[in-house]
KEKOLKE-35021 format. One line per field, with one value per residue (C-alpha): residue number from 0; x, y, z. Coordinates in Angstrom, 2 decimals, always signed. Example, Ala and Ser with C-alpha at 12.3 -4.5 7.8 and 13.67 -1.06 7.14 Angstrom:
<pts>
n: c(0  1)
X: c(+12.30  +13.67)
Y: c(-4.50  -1.06)
Z: c(+7.80  +7.14)
</pts>
This chain:
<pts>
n: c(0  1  2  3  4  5  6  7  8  9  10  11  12  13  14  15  16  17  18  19  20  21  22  23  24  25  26  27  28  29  30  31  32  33  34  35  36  37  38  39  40  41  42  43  44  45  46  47  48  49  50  51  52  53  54  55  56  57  58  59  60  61  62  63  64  65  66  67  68  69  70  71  72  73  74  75  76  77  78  79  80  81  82  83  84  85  86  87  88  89  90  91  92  93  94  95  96  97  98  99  100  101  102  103  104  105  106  107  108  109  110  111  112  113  114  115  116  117  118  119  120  121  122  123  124  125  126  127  128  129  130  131  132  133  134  135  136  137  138  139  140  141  142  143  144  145  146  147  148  149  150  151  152  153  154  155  156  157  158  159  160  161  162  163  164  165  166  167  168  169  170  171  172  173  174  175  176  177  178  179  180  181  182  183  184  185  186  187  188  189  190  191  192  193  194  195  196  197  198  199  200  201  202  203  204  205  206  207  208  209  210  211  212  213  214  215  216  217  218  219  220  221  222  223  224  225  226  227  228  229  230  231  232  233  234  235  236  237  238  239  240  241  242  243  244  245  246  247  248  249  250  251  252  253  254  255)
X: c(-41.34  -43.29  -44.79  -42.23  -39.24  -40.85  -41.01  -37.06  -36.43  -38.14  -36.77  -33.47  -34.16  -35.26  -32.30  -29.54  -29.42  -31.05  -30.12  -31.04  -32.24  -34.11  -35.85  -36.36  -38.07  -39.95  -41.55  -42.07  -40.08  -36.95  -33.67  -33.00  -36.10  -34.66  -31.15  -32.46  -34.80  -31.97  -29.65  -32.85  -32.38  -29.33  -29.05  -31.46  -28.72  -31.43  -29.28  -25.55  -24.33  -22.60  -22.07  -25.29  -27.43  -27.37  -26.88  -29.79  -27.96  -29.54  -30.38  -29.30  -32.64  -36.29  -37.01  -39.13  -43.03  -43.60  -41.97  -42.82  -46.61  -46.17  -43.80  -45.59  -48.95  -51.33  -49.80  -50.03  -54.29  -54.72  -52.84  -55.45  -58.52  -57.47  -57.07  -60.13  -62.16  -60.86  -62.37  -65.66  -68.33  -67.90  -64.31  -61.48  -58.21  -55.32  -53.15  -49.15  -47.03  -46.29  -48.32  -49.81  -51.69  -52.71  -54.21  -55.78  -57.47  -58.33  -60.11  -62.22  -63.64  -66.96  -67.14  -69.71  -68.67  -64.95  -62.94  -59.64  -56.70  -53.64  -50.16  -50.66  -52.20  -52.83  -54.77  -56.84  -57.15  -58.40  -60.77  -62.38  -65.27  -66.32  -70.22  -69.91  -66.20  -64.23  -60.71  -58.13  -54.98  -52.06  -50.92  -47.54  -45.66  -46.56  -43.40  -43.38  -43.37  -44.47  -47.45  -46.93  -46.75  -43.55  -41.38  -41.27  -44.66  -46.12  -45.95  -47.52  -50.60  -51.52  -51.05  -54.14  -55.94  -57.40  -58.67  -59.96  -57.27  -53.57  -53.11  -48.98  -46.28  -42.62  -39.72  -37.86  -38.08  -34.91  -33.86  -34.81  -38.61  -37.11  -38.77  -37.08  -37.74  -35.34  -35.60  -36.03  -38.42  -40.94  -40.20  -41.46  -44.92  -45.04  -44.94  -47.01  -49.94  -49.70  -49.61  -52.68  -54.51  -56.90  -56.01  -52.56  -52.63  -49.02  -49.47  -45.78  -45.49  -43.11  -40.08  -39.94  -38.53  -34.91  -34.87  -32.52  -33.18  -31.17  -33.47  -34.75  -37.69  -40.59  -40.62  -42.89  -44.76  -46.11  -48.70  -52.29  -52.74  -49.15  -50.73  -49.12  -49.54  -47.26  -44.72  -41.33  -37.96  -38.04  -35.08  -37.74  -40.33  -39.04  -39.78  -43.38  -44.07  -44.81  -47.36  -49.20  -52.64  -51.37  -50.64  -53.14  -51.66  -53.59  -52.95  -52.81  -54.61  -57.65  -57.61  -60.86)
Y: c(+13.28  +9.87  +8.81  +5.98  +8.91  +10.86  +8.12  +7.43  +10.97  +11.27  +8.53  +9.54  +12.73  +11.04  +8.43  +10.53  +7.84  +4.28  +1.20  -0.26  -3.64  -2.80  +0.12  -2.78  -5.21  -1.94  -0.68  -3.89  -3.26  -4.35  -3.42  -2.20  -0.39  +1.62  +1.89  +3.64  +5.96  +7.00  +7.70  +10.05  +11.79  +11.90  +13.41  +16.12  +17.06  +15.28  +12.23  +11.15  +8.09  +5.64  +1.78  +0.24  +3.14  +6.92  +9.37  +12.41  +16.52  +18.47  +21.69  +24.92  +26.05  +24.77  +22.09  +22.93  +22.60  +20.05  +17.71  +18.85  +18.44  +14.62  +14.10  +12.80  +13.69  +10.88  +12.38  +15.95  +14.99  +13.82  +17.00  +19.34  +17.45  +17.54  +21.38  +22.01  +20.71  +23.78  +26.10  +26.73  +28.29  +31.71  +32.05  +34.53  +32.25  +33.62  +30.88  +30.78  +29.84  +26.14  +22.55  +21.97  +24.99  +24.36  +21.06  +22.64  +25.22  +22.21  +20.73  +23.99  +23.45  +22.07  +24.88  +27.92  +31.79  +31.80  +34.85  +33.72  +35.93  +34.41  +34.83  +31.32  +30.98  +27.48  +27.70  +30.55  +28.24  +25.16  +27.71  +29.00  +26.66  +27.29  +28.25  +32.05  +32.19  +35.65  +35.53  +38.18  +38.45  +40.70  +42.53  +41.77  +39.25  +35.40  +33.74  +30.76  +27.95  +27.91  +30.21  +32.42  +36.27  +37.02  +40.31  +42.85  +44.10  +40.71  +41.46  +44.56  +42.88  +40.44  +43.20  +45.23  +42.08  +40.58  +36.39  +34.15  +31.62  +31.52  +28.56  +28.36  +26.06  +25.82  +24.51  +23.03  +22.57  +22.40  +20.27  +23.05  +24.21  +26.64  +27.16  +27.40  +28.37  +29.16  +33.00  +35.71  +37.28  +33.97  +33.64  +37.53  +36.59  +33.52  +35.40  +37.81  +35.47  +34.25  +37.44  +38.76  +35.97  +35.09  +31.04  +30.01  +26.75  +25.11  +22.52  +20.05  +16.85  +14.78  +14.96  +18.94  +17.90  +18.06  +19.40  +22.36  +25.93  +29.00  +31.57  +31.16  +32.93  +31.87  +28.59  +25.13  +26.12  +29.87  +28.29  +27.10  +24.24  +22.24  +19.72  +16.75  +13.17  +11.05  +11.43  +12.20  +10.69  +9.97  +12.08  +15.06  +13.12  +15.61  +18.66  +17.55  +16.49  +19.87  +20.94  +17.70  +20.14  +21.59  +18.71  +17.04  +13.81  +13.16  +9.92  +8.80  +5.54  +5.29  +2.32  +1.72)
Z: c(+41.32  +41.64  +44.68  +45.38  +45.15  +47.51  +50.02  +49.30  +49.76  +53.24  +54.69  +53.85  +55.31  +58.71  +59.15  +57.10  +54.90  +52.72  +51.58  +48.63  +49.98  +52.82  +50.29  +47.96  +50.66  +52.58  +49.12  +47.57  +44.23  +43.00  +44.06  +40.05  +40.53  +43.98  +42.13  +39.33  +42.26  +43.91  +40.72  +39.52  +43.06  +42.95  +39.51  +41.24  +44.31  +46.67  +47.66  +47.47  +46.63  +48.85  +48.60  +48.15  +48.72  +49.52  +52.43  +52.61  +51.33  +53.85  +51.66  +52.37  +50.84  +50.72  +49.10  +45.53  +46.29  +43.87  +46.00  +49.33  +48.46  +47.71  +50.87  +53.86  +52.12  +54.49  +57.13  +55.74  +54.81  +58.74  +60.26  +57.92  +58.77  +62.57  +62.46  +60.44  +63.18  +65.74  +63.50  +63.28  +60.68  +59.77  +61.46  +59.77  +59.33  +58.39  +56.84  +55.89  +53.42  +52.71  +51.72  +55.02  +55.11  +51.68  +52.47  +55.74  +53.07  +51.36  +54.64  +55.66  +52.25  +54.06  +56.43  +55.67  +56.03  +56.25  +55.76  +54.67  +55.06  +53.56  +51.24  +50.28  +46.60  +46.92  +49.90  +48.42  +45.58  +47.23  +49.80  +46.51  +46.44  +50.01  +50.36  +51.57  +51.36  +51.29  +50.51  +51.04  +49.46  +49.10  +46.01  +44.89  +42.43  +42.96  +44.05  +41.45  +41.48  +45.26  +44.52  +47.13  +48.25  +50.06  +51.01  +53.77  +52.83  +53.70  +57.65  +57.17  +55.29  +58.06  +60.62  +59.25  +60.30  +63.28  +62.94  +64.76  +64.33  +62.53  +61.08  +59.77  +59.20  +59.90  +58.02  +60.71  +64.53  +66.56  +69.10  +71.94  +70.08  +68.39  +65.10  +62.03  +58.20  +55.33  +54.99  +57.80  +56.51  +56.25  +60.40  +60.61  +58.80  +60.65  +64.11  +62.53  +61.33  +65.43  +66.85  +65.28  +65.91  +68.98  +68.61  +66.98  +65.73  +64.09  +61.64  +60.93  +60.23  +62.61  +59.86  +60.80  +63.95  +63.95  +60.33  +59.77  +58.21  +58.34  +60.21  +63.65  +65.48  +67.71  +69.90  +69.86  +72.64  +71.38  +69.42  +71.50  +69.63  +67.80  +65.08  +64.43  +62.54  +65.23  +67.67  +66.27  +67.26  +70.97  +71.90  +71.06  +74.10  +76.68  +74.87  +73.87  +77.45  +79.14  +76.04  +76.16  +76.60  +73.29  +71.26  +68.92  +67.65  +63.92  +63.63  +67.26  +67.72  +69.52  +72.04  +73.96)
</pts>
């Protein structure tokens, strides 16, 4: 999926749905160009059509990784580096499922020492490099094409651990903090990885909020640290409000 398709597909995700002129003016490409976008993700059961433009499918499963790793990536790169800083040399992380985490993995790079506990290939991937770096992984079959380890024997694997920090992401967050994913058995890791872990730090991007999954468990405020790029949609102001101490804003502006 180009670049350009990715940004078509996430802002139909965030306003339900696009038209093809104001896509055409907002990207700086034709409207031929946008028609023959949103006919390729269409083609893919990402978008329906409707006069002059498309309204968003909201999945009943995960999107595939390839194109949640291009969606919102700035925002995804500022949400890793902010996280990264909590944690310091020769911490053990455990780290979730999911792009974010990745690209967190990705950002500890610099840092000296880590233990890395994680079901997430691509973060063990991207940690690899790492001066002093031990990784720990569970047996099992990869999960492809996400490059993960899932199953009931998952929760057991990060319970034989104890880290200094979880570090996870979330497919969805509801309109009352509850956190949502798209199988139950990736919410019972998730609570796992913040359960055994002395700091809990959530990583989303501000399009998780008010995006739908099927299984529920945990809530916005469990984590000690929620990592985001921006505010979200104001009608989500009053739940952010009380865990202002929590929030770290990535791409906040600095006025001074």
């Amino acid at each position: 999926m180009t670049d350009r398709k990715a940004q078509i597909l996430d802002i139909a995700r965030r306003d339900g749905r696009v038209a093809v002129d104001a896509l055409a003016i907002s990207l700086g490409v034709s409207a031929h160009t946008i028609r023959r976008d949103i006919n390729g993700l269409c083609s893919d059961s990402l978008l329906r059509r409707l006069h002059g433009g498309a309204e968003y499918i909201d999945p009943p499963t995960n999107l595939p990784y390839a194109t949640r790793a291009v969606l919102n990536y700035e925002a995804k790169l500022a949400i890793a580096a902010a996280a990264a800083e909590i944690v310091p040399d020769g911490a053990t992380v455990f780290l979730s499922i999911g792009s974010t985490p990745a690209l967190v993995a990705g950002a500890l790079a610099h840092r000296r020492d880590l233990t890395l506990v994680t079901n997430n290939l691509n973060a063990a991937v991207a940690l690899s490099d790492a001066e002093g770096a031990r990784i720990i992984l569970p047996g099992g079959e990869v999960r492809l094409p996400d490059r993960d380890f899932v199953g009931e024997e998952i929760t057991d694997f990060f319970s034989a651990y104890r880290a200094d920090f979880g570090i996870y992401g979330v497919g969805g967050i509801d309109d009352d903090g509850s956190l949502l994913d798209f199988h139950e058995s990736e919410v019972r890791v998730r609570e796992r990885i913040r359960s055994c872990a002395r700091t809990s730090i959530l990583v989303a991007d501000r399009t998780k909020f008010g995006r739908g999954a099927v299984a529920v468990g945990g809530r916005l405020e469990d984590a000690d640290h929620i990592v985001i790029d921006r505010r979200p949609d104001p009608r989500f102001a009053p739940l952010l409000e009380p865990l202002a101490d929590k929030l770290i804003l990535a791409e906040e502006p600095i006025h001074g």
